[in-house]
C-alpha positions in Angstrom: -14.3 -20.8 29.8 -14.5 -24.4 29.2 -16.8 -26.3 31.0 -13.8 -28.8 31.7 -11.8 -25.6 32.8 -14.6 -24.2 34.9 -15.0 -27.7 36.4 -11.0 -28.2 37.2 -11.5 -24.6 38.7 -13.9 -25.9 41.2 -11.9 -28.9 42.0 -9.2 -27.2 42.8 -11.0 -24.3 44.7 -12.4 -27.2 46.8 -8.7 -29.4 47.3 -7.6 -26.1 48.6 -10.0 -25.1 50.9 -10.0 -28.7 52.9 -8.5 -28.1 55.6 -10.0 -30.3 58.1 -8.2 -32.9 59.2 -10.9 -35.5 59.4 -11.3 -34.5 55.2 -7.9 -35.4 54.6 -6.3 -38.7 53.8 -2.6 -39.4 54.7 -1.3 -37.3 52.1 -3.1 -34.8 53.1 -5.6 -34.7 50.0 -9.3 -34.6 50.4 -10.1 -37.7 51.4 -13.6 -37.6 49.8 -14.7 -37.6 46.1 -16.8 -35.0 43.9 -17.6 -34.9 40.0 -19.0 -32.1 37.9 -21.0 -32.8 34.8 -21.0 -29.7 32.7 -22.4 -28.6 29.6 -22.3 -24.9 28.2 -24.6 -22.7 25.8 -22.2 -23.7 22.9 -23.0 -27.6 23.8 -19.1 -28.0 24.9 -19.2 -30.9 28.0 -16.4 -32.1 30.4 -17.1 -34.4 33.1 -14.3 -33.7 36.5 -13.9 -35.4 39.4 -11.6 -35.1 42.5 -10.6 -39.1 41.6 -10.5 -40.8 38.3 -12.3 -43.6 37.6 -15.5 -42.4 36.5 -17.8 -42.0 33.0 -20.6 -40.3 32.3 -23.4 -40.8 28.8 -23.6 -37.6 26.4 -25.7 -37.7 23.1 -24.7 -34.6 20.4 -25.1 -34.9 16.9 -23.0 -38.0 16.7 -24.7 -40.0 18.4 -25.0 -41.1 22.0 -21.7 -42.6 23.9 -19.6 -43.3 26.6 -16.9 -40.8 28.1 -14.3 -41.2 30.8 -14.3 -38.0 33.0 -10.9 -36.1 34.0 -9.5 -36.6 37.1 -7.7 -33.3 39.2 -6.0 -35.8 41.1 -4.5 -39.8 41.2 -4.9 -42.7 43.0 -8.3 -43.0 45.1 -9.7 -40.6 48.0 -8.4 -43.6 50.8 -5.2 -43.8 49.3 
């Protein structure tokens, strides 16, 4: 798998098992963020978070740079 896959995976294992109401925002979405920063055996790399909005630094063969993560859902924990 993908580390973004594997990452989206956990995301989404996580959205669904918030079922607190005090976790939730008014649409009923965790109302809290979480990122995953992985990296597999084959060097492939995803960043994922809950929320967009976020970047993280990776260095390959290239060179070092900037990369926006991917977002399971829109918008903001509080919206």
């Amino acid at each position: 798998m993908h580390p973004k896959d594997a990452a989206m995976d956990a995301c989404k294992m996580i959205q669904k098992n918030t079922v607190e109401k005090r976790l939730l925002n008014c649409r009923g979405l965790p109302n809290f963020g979480i990122s995953f920063y992985c990296l597999n055996a084959k060097g492939q790399h995803a960043g994922v978070t809950m929320y967009g909005g976020r970047s993280y630094a990776v260095c390959t063969s290239s060179g070092a740079r900037i990369v926006p993560t991917e977002a399971l859902l829109a918008g903001a924990p509080g919206d």
